[in-house]
N, C-alpha and C positions, 0 to 999 in steps of 0.2 A: 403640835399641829402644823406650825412651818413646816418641819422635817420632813412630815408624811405629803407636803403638798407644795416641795420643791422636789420629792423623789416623784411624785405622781407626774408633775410636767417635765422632769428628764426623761422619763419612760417617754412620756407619748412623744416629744421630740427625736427622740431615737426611735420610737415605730414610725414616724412620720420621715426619715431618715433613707432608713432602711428599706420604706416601701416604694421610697423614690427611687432609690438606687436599682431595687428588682427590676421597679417598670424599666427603668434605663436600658439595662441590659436585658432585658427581655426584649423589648423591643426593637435592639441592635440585634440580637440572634436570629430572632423573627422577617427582619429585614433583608436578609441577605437569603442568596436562593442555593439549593442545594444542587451539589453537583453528583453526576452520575458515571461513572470510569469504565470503560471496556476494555480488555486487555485480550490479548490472542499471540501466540508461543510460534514462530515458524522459525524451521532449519532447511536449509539450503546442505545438500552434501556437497564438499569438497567447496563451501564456501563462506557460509555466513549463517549466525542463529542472532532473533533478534525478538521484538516484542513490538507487536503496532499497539496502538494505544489511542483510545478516543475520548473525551470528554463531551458530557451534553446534560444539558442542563434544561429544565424545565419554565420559563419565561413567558409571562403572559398567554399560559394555555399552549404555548408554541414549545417544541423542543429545538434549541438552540445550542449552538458549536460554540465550545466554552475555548475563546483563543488565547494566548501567550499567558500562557499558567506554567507557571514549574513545579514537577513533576521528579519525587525522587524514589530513586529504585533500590532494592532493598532485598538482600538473600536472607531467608529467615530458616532456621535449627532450632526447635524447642523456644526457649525464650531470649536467645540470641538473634542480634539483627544487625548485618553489616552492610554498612554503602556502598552500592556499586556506582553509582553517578546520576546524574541529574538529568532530563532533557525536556525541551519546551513544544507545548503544542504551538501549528500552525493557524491559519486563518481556516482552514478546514476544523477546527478542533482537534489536529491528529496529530500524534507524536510518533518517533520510534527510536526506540533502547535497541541496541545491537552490542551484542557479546562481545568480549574479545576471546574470550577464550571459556568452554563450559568445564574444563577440567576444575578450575581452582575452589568453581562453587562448593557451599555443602551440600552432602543430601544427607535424607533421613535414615532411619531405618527399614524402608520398604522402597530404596535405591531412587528417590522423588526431591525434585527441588522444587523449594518454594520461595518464590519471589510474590514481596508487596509491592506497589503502585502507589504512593502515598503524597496526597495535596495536602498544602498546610492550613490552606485558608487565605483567603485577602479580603479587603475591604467590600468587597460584593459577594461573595461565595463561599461558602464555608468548609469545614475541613470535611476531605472522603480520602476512599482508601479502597484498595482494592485486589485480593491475591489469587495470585493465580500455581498451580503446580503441574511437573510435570517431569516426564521422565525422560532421559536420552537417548532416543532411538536412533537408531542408521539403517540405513537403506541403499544393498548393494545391488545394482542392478546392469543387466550387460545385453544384449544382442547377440542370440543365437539362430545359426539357421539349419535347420533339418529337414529334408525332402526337399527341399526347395520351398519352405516355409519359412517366414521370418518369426520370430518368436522373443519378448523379452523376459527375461528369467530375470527374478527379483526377490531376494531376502532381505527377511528382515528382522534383526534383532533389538534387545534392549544392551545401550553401550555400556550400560553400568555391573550389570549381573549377568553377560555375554549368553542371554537364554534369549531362543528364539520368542518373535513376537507371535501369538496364533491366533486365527479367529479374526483378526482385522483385514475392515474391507480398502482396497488399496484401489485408486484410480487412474488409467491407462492414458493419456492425452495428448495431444502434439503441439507445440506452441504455434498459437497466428500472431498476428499482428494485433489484431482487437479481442478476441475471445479462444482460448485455447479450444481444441478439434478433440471432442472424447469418442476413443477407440474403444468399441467391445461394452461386455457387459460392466455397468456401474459398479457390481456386487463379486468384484473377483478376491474372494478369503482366501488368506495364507491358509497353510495346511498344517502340519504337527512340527513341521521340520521351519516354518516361516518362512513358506516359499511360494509363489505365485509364477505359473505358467502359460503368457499371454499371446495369442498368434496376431501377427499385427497385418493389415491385410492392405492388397497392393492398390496401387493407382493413385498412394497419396501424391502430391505435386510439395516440389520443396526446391528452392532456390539452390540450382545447380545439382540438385539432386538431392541434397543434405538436408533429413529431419531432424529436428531437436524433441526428443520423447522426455515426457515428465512422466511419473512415479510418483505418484502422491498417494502419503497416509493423510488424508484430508480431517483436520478438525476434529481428530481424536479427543476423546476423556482423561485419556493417561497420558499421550505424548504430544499432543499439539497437531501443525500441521508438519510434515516433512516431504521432503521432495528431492529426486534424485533425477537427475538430468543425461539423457545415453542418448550422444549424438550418431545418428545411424544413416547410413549412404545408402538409402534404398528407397528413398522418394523416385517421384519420375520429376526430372527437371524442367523448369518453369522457361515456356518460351518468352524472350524480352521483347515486349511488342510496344515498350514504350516508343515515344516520338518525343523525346526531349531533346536530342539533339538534331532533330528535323526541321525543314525549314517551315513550320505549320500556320496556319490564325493561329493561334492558341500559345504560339512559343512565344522565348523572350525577345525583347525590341532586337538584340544582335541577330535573330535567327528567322526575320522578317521576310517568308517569300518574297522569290525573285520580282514576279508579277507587279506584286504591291509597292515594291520601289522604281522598277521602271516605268510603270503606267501612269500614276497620279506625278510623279514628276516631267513627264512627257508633255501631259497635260498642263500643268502649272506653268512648263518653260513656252508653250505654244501660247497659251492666252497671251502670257504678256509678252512677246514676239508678235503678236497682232497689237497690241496695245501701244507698242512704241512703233511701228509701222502706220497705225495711223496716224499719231504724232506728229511722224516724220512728214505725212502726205499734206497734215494741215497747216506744219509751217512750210512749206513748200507752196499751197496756194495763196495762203496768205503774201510771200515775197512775192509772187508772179503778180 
């Protein structure tokens, strides 16, 4: 009767144990808030492929910029998974992973790489994860003119299986300063050959005459974004109507109208040239 009623109160000690322990950790799980990862694939030709990266997290009904997390990236083949490097979100929540080189990646068997996004978890936020795939495209594109039409001809292939890309719609643009300039119809498709034939039409204005055209595969399924950059001399040149080196209101204290330094000092030196003139008159009647 002992026996059976010292094993009865070590059970219940260990369910009473054990159910402490769950809530612990349940409630530690519970505690912390789940983070949410956006990943996006752009190539730059003839410069740079990289991966922006967002984190945001869901915080008292708010979505919130999940900042200074580290972030590791990851080429993934079947059940292989190799490191490419680490990088830290900003105070924006934003990160970006840039290649050094896409040659060495693996791809798969349908010519695709696949990169993970992977948090590990901290004290506030829990572990996510996030993949992204995609294939490597290139995009040749040049400035042609015929009749006296400017035109830019644009192909575009896949770099792995050198077979034209078809079907994708491709966007004509010119760089500004705040928001790029889109040329022509939004919806301009490669053809069979992955070629696009774009007439680029006149009167653009461009610093000395020089447009910078962008080529963008925008935000594709299969390849990301890419973008091909054909600086072309056939803007009309931007007249400099600036006054920064004029003598304006508005410029710097060195570049202060003439007016405004000789007048109000004119004036400053007369007052008190009357000031010390009367002075002078009142010790003068005072001696007399």
């Amino acid at each position: 009767m002992k026996n059976q009623l010292k094993f009865i109160f070590f059970v219940f000690i260990g369910i009473s144990l054990f159910s402490k322990l769950s809530s612990n950790l349940y409630s530690q799980n519970t505690s912390k808030y789940k983070v949410r990862i956006q990943a996006y694939y752009f190539k730059i030709m003839d410069s740079v492929s990289y991966i922006d990266i967002k984190a945001i997290s869901r915080i008292d009904k708010k979505n919130t910029k999940v900042t200074n997390i580290d972030l590791s990236i990851f080429n993934i083949l079947g059940d292989e998974k190799v490191k490419l490097g680490n990088t830290i979100t900003n105070m924006q929540g934003e990160a970006r992973f840039i290649f050094n080189n896409l040659e060495p990646l693996s791809i798969d068997s349908t010519n695709t790489i696949n990169i993970q996004v992977l948090f590990n978890g901290n004290s506030s936020f829990r572990k996510a994860s996030k993949k992204i795939s995609f294939k490597n495209a290139t995009i040749i594109a040049k400035l042609e003119t015929r009749n006296n039409v400017n035109y830019i001809n644009a192909h575009v292939i896949n770099e792995n299986s050198n077979a034209p890309i078809i079907e994708e719609p491709l966007t004509l643009r010119v760089q500004r300063l705040f928001k790029p300039l889109i040329l022509g119809d939004n919806l301009n498709i490669t053809d069979v050959n992955g070629t696009i034939l774009i007439p680029v039409e006149k009167g653009i204005p461009g610093v000395n005459g020089n447009l910078v055209i962008e080529v963008v595969l925008d935000d594709s399924d299969d390849f990301g974004t890419v973008i091909d950059l054909v600086k072309s001399p056939i803007g009309v040149p931007i007249v400099d109507e600036s006054t920064f080196d004029e003598r304006t209101m508005w410029s710097p204290r060195n570049k202060t109208p003439i007016f405004l330094l000789v007048i109000p000092n004119i004036l400053t030196f007369g007052m008190w040239g009357i000031i010390i003139l009367l002075i002078f008159n009142l010790l003068k009647i005072k001696n007399s």
